[in-house]
TORLUM-243333 format. One record per residue: residue number from 1; x, y, z of N, C-alpha, C, O, CB in turn; residue in one letter. Coordinates in nm, 2 decimals. Atoms other than C-alpha are relative to their C-alpha. Last residue first. Glycine has a CB too. Example, Ala and Ser with C-alpha at 12.3 -4.5 7.8 and 13.67 -1.06 7.14 Angstrom:
# TORLUM-243333
R   seq   n.east   n.north     n.up   ca.east   ca.north    ca.up   c.east   c.north     c.up   o.east   o.north     o.up   cb.east   cb.north    cb.up   type
R     2    -0.09     -0.11     0.00      1.37      -0.11     0.71    -0.08      0.11     0.08    -0.03      0.22     0.09      0.04       0.05    -0.14      s
R     1     0.09     -0.12     0.00      1.23      -0.45     0.78     0.09      0.12     0.00     0.19      0.12     0.07     -0.10       0.00     0.12      a
***
This chain:
# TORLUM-243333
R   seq   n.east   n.north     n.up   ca.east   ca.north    ca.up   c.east   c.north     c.up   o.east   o.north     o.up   cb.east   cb.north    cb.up   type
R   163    -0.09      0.05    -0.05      0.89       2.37    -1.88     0.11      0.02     0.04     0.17     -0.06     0.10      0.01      -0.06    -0.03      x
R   162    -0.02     -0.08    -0.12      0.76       2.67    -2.00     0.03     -0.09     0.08     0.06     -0.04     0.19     -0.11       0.09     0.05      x
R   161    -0.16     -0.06     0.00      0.83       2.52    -2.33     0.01      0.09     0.13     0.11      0.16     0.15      0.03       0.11    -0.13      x
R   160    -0.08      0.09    -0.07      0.58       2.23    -2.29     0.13      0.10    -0.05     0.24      0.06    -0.09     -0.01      -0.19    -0.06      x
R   159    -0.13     -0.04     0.08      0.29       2.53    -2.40     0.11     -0.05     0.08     0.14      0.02     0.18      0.02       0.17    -0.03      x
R   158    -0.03      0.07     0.06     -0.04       2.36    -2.27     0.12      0.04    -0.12     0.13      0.00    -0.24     -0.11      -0.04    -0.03      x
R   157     0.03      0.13    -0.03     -0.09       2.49    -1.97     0.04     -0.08    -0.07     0.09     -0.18    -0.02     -0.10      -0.04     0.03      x
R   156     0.01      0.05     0.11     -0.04       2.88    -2.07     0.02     -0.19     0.01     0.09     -0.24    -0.08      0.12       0.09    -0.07      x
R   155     0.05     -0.11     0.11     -0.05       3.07    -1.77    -0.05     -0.04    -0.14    -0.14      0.01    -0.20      0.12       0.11    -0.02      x
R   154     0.16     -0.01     0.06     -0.06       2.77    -1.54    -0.05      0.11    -0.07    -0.17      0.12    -0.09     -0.10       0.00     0.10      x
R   153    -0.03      0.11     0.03      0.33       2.74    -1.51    -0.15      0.00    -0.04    -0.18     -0.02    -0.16      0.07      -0.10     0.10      x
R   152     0.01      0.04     0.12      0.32       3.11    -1.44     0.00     -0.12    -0.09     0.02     -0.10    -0.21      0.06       0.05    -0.04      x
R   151     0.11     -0.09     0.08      0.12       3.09    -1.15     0.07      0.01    -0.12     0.00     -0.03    -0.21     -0.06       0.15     0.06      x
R   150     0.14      0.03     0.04      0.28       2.82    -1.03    -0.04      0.03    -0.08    -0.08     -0.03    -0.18     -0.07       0.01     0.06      x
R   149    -0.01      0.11     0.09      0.68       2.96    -1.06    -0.13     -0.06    -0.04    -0.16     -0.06    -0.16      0.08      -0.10     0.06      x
R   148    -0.05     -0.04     0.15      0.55       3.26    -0.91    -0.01     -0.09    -0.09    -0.10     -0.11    -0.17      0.14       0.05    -0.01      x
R   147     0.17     -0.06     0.10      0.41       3.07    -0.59     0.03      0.02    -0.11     0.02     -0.07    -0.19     -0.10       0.14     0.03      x
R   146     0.07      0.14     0.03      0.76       2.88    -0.59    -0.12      0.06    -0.06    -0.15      0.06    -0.18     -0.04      -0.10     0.13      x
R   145    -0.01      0.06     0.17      0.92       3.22    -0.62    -0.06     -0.14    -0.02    -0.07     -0.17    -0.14      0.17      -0.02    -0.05      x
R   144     0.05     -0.09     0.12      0.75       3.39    -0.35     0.02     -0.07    -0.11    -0.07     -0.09    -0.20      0.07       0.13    -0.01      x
R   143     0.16      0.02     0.06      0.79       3.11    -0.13    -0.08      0.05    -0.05    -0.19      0.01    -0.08     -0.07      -0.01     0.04      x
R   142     0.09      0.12     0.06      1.15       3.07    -0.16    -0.11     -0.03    -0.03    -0.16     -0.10    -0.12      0.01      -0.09     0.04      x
R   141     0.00     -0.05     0.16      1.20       3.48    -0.15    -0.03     -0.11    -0.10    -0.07     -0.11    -0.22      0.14       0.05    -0.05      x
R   140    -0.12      0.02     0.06      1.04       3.49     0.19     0.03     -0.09    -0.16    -0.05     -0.15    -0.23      0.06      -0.08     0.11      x
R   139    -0.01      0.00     0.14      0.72       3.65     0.28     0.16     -0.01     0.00     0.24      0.08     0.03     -0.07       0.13    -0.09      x
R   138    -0.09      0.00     0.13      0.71       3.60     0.65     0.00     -0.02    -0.08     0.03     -0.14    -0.09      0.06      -0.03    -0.02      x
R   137    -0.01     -0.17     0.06      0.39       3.64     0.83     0.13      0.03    -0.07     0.14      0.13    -0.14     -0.02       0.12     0.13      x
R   136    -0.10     -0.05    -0.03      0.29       3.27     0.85     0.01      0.12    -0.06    -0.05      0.16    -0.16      0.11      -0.06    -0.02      x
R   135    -0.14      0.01     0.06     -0.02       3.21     0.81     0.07      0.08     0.04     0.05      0.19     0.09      0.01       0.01    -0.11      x
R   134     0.03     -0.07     0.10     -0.23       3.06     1.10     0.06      0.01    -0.13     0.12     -0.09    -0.17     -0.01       0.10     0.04      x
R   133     0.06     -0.09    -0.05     -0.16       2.94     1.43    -0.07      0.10    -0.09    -0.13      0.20    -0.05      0.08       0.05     0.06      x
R   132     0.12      0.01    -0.07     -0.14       2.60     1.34    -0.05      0.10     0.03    -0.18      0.09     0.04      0.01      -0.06     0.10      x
R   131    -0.03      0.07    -0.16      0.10       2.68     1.09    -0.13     -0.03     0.08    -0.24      0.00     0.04      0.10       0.13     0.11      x
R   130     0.11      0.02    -0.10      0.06       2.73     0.71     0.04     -0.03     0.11     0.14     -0.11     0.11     -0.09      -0.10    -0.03      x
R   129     0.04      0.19    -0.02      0.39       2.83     0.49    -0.16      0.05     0.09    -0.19      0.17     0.11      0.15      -0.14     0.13      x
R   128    -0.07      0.12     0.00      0.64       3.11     0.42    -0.08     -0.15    -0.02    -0.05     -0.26    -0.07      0.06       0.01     0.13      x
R   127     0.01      0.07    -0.16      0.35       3.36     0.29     0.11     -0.12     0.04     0.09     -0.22    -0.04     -0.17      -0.09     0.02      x
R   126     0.11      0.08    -0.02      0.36       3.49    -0.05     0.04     -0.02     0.11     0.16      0.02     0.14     -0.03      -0.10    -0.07      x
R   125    -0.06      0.09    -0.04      0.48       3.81    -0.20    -0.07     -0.11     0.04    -0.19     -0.11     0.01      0.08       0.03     0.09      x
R   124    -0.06      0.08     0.11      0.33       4.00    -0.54     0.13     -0.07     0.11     0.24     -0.11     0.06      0.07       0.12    -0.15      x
R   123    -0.20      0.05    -0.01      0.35       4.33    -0.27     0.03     -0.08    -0.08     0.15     -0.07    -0.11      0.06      -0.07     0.14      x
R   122    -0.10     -0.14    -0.05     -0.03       4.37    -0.27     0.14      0.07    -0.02     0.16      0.19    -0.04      0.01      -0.02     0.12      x
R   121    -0.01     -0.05     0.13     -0.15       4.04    -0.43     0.02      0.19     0.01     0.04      0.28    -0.08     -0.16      -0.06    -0.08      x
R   120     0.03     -0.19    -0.01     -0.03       3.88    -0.16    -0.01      0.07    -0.07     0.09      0.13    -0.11      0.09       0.08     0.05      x
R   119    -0.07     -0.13     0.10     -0.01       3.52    -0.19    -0.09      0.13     0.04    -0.20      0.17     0.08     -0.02      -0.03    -0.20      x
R   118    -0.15      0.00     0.01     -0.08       3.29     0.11     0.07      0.14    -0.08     0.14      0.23    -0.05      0.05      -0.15    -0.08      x
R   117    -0.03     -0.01     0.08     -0.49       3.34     0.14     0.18      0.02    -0.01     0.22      0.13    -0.01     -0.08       0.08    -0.04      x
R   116    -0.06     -0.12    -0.03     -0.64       3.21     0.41     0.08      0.00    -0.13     0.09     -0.11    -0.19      0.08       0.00     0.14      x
R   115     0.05     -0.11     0.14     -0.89       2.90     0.38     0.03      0.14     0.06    -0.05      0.20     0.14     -0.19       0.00    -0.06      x
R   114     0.01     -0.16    -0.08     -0.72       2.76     0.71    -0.06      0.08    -0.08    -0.07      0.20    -0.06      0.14       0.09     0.03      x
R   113     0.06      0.04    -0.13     -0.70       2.37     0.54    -0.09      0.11     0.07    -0.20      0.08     0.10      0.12      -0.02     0.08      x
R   112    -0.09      0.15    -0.07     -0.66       2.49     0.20    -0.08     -0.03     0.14    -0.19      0.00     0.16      0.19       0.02     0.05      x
R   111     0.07      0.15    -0.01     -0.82       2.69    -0.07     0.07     -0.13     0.06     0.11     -0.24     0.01     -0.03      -0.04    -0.13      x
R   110     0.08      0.01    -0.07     -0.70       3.04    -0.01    -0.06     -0.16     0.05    -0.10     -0.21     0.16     -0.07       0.08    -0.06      x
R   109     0.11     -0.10     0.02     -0.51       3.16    -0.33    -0.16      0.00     0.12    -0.26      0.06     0.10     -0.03      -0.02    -0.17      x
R   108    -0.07     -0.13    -0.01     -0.19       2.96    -0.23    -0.13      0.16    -0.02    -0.12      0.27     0.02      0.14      -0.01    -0.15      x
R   107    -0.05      0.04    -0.16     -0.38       2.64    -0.21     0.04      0.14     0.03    -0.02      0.20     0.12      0.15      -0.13     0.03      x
R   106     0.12     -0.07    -0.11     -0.57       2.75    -0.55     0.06      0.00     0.16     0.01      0.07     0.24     -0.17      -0.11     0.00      x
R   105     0.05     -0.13     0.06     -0.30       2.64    -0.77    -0.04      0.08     0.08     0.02      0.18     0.12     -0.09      -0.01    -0.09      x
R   104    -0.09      0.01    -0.04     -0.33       2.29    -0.67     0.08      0.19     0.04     0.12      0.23     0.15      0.05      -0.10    -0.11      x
R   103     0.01      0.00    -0.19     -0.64       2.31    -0.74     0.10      0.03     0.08     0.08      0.09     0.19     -0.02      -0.13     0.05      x
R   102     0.04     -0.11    -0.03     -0.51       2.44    -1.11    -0.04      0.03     0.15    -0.01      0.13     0.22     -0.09       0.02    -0.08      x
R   101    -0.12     -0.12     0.00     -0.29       2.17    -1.15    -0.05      0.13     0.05     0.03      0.20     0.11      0.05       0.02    -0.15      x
R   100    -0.10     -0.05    -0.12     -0.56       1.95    -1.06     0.11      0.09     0.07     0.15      0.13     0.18      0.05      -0.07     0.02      x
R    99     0.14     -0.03    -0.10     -0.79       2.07    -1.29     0.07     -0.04     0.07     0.12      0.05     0.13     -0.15      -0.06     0.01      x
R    98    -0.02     -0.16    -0.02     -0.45       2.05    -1.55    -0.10      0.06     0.09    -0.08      0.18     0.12     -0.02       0.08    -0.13      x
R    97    -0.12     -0.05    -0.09     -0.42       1.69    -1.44     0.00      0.14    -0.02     0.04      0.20     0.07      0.15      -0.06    -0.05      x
R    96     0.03     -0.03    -0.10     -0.80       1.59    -1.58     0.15      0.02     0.08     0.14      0.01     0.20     -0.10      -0.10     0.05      x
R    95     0.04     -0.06    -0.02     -0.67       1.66    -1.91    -0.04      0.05     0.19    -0.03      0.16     0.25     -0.06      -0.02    -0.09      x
R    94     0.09      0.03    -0.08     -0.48       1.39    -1.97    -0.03      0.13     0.05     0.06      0.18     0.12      0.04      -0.11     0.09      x
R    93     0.10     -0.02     0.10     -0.22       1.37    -2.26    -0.13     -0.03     0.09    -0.19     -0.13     0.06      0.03      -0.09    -0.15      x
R    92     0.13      0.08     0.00     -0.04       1.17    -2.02    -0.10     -0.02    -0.12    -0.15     -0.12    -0.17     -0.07       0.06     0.11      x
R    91    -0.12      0.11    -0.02      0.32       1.35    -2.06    -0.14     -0.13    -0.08    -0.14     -0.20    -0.17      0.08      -0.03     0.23      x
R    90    -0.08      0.01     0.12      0.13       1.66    -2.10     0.07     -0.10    -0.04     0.13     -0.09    -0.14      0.08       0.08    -0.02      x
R    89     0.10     -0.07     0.08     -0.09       1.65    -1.84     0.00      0.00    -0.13    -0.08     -0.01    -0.22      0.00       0.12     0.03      x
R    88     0.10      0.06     0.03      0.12       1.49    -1.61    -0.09      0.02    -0.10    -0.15     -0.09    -0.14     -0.05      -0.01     0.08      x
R    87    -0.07      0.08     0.11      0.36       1.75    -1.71    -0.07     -0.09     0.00    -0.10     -0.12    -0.12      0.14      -0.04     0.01      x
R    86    -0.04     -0.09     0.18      0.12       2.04    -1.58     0.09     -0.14    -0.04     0.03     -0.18    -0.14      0.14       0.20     0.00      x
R    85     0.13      0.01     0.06     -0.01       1.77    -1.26     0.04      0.10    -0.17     0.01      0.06    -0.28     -0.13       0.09     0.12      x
R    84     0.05      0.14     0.01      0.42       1.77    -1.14    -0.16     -0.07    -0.09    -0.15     -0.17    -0.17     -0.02      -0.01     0.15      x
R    83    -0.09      0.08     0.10      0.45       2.14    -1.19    -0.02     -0.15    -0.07    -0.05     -0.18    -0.18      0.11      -0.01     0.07      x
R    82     0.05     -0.10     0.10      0.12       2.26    -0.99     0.12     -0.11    -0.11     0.09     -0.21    -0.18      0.03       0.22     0.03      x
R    81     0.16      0.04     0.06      0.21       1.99    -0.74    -0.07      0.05    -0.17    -0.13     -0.01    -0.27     -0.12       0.07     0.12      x
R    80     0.00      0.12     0.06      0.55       2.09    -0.67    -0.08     -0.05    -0.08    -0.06     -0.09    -0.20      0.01      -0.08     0.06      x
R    79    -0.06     -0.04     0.13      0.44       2.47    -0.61     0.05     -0.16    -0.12     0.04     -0.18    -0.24      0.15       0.12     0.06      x
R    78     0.13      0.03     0.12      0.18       2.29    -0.39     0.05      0.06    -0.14     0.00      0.05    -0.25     -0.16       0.08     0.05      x
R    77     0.06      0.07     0.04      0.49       2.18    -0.20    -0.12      0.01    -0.11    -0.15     -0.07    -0.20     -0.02      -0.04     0.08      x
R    76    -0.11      0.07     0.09      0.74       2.47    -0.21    -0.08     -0.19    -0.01    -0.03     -0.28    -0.08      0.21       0.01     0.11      x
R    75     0.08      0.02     0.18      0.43       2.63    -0.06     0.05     -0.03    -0.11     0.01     -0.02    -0.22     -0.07       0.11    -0.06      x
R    74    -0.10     -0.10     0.05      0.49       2.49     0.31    -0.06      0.00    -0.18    -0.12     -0.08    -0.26      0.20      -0.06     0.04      x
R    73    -0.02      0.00     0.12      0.26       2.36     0.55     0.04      0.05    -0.11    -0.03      0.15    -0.13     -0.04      -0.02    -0.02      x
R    72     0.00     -0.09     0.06      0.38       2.35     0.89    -0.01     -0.01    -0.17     0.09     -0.03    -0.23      0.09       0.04     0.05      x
R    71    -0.07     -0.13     0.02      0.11       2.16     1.01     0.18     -0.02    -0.03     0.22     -0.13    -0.02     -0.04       0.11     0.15      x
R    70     0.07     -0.10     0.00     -0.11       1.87     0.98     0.10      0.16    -0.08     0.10      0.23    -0.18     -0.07       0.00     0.16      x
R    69     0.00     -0.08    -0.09      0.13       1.57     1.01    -0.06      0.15    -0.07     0.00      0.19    -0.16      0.14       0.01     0.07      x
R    68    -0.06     -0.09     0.04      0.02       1.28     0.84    -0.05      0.11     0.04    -0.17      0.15     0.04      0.00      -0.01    -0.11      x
R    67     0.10     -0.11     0.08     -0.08       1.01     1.01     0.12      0.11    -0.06     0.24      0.12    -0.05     -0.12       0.08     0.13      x
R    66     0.06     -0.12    -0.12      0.10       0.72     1.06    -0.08      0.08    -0.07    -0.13      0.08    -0.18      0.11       0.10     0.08      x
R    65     0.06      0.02    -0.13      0.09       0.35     0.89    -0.03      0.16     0.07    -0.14      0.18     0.13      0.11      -0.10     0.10      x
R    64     0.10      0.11     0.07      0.36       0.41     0.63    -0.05     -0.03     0.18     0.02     -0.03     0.28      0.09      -0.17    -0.12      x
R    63    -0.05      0.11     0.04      0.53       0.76     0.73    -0.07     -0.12     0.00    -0.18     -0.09     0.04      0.08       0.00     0.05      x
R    62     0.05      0.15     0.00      0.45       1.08     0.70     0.05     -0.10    -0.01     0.12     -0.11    -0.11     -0.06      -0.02    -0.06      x
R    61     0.03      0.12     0.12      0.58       1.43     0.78    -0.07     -0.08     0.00    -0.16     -0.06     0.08      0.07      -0.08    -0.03      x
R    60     0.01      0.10     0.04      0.66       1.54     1.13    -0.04     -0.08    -0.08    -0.07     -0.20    -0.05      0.00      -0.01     0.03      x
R    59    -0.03      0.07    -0.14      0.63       1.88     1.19    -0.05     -0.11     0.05    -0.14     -0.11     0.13     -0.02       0.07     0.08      x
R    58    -0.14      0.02    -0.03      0.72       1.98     0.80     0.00     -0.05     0.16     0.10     -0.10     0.20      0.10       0.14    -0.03      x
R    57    -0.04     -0.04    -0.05      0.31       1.93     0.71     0.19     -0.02     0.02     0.24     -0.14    -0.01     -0.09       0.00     0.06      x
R    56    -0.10      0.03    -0.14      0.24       1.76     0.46     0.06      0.08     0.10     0.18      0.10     0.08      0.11      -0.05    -0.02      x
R    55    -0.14      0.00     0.03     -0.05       1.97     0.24     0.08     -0.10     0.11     0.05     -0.10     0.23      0.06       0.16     0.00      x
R    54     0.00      0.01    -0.12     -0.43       1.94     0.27     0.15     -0.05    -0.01     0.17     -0.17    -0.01     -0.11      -0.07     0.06      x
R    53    -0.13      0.16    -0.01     -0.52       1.97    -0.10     0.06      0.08     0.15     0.07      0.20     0.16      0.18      -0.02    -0.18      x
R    52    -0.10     -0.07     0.00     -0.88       2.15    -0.18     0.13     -0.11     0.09     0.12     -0.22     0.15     -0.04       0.14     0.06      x
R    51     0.05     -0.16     0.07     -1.24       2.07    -0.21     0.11      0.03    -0.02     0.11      0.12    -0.11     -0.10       0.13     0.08      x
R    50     0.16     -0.02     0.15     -1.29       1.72    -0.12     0.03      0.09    -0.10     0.01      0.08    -0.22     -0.16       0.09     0.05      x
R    49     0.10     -0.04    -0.07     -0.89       1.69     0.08    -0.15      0.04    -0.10    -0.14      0.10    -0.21      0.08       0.12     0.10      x
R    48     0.11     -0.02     0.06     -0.62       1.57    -0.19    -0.14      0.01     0.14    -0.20     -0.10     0.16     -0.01      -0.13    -0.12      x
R    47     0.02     -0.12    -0.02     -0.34       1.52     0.02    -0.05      0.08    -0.06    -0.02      0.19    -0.06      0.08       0.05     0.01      x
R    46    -0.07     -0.03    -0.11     -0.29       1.13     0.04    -0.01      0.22     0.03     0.01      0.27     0.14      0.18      -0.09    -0.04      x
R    45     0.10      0.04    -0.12     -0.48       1.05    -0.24     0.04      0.02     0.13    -0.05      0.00     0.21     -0.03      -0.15    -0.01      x
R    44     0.16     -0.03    -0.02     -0.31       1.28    -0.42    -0.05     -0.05     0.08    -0.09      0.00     0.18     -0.09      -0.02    -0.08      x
R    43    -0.02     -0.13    -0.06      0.05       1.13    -0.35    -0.14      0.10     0.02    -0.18      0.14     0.13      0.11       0.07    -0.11      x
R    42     0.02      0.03    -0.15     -0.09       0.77    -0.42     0.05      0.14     0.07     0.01      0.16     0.19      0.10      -0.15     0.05      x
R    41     0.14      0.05    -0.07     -0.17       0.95    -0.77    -0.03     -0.05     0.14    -0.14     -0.02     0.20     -0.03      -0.11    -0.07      x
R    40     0.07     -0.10    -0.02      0.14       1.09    -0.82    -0.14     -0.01     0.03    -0.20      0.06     0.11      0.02       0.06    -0.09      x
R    39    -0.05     -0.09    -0.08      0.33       0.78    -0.78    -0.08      0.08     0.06    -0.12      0.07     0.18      0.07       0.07    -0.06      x
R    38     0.01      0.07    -0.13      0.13       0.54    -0.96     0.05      0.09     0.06    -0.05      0.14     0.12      0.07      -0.12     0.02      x
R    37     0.13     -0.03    -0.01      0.17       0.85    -1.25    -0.08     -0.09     0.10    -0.19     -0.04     0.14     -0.05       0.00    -0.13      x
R    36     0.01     -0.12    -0.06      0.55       0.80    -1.19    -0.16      0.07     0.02    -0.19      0.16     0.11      0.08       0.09    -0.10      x
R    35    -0.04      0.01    -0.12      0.53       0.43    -1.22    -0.01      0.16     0.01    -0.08      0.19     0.10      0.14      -0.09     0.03      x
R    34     0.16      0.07    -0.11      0.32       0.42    -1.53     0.05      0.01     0.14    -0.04     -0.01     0.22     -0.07      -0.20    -0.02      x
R    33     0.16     -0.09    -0.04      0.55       0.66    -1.70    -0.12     -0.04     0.07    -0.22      0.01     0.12     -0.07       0.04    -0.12      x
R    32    -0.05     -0.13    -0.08      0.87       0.47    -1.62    -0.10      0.07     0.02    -0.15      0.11     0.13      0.11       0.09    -0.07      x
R    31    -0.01      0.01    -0.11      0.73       0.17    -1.76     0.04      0.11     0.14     0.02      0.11     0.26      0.07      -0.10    -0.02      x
R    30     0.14     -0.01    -0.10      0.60       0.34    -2.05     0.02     -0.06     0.14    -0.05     -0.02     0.22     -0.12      -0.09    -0.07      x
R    29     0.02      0.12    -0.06      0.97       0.41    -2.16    -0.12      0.01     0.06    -0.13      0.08     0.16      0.09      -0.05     0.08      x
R    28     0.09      0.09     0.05      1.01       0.67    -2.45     0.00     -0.15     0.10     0.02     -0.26     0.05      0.04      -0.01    -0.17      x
R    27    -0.05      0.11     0.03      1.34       0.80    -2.29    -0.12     -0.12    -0.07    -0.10     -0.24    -0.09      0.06      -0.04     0.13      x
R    26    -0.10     -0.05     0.13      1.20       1.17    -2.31     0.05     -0.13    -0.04     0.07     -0.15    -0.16      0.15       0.11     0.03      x
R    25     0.00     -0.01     0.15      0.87       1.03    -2.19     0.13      0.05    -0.09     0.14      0.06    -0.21     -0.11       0.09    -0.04      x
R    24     0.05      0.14     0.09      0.96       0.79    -1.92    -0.08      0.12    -0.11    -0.14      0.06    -0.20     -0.13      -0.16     0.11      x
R    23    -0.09      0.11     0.03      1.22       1.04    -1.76    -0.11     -0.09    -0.13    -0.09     -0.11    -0.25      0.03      -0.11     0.19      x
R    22    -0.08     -0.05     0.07      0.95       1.32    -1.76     0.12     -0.08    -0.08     0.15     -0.08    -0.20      0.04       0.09     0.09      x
R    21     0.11     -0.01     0.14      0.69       1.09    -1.59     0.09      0.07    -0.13     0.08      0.02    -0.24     -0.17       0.12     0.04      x
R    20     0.03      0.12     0.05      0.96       0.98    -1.33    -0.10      0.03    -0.16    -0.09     -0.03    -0.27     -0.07      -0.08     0.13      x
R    19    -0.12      0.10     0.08      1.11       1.30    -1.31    -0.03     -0.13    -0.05     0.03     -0.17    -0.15      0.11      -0.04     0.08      x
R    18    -0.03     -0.08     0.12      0.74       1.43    -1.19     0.15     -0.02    -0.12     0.15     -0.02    -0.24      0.01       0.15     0.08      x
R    17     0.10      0.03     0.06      0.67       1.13    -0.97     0.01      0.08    -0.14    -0.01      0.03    -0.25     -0.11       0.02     0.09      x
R    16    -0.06      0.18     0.06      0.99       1.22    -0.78    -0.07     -0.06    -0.07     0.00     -0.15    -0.13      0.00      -0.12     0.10      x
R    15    -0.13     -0.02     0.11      0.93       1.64    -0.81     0.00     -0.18    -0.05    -0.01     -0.22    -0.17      0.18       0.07     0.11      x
R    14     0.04     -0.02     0.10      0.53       1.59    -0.62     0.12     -0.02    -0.12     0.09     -0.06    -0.23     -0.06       0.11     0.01      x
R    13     0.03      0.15     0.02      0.73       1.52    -0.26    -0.04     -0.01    -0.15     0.03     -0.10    -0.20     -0.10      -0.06     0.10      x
R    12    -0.01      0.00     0.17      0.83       1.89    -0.25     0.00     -0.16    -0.06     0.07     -0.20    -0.15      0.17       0.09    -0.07      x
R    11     0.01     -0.11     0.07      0.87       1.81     0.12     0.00      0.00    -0.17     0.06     -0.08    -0.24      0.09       0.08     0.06      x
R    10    -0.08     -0.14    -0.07      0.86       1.51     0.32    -0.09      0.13    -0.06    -0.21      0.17    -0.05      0.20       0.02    -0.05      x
R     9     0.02     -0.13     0.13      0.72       1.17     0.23    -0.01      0.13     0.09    -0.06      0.16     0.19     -0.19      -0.02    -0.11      x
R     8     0.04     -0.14    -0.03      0.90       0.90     0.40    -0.04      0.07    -0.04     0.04      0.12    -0.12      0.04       0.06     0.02      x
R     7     0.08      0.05    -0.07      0.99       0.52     0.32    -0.06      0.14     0.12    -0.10      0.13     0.24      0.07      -0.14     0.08      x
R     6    -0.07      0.05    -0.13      1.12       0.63     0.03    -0.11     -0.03     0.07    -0.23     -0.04     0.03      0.10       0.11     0.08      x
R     5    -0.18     -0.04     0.05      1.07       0.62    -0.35     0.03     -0.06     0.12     0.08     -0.18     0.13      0.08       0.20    -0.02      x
R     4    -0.08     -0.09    -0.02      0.63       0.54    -0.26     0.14     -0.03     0.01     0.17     -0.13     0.07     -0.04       0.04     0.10      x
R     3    -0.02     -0.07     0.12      0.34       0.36    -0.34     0.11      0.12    -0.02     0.10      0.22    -0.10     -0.11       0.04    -0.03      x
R     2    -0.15     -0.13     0.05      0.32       0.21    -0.01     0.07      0.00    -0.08     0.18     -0.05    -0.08      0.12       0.02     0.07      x
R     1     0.08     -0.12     0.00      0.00       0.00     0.00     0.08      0.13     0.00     0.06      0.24    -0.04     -0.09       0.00     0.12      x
***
């Protein structure tokens, strides 16, 4: 039932599933691409919440059997996600990955645990992460540029040069 690289899923977990799909189309190997999209899929089910994706927290992860830890959730993950569902997408030729891509998307624009909004459309910074107590009030330059990276990764969805 552990569909998973390691026997841990951390941070920016979405990248290993994303090389994998990337790997098995420049090397034309379907085995590669069915294992990265196994990947990404047991990764969803795992932080796919109804309406919106319920991230790993950094205070203490997951591991086979536990739970997965709530808080601090950071946006160098759903920036993963966005990436990861865009090549799915393209790799797959599967549409339903750019609706995730876009959910994904949404974490940073409100749609998570805390429905609070990360990016700042004030200043164009974003929030370090989710905590229990709320969001964090540091805009630092990793989680500006992750968000960034998102939002332009979903500007154009189906142009594989903003890869």
């Amino acid at each position: 039932g552990w569909l998973w690289f390691e026997p841990v899923l951390t941070y920016a977990n979405a990248k290993l599933p994303e090389a994998m799909l990337m790997a098995g189309s420049l090397l034309e190997n379907g085995e590669y691409r069915s294992i990265g999209e196994s990947a990404l899929l047991f990764l969803t089910d795992i932080v796919l919440e109804h309406d919106h994706f319920s991230l790993i927290g950094n205070q203490g992860w997951l591991t086979p059997g536990g739970t997965k830890a709530p808080f601090d959730q950071q946006p160098i993950d759903a920036a993963a996600l966005v990436s990861a569902y865009r090549t799915a997408s393209l790799v797959l030729q599967d549409e339903q990955y750019i609706k995730l891509a876009r959910k994904a998307l949404d974490w940073f624009l409100g749609a998570n645990d805390l429905r609070m909004r990360l990016y700042d459309f004030g200043n164009g910074g974003c929030a370090d992460g989710l905590t229990a107590a709320g969001v964090s009030l540091n805009q630092g330059a990793e989680s500006t540029l992750c968000c960034l990276r998102a939002i332009s990764l979903m500007t154009d969805p189906t142009n594989p040069q903003v890869l």
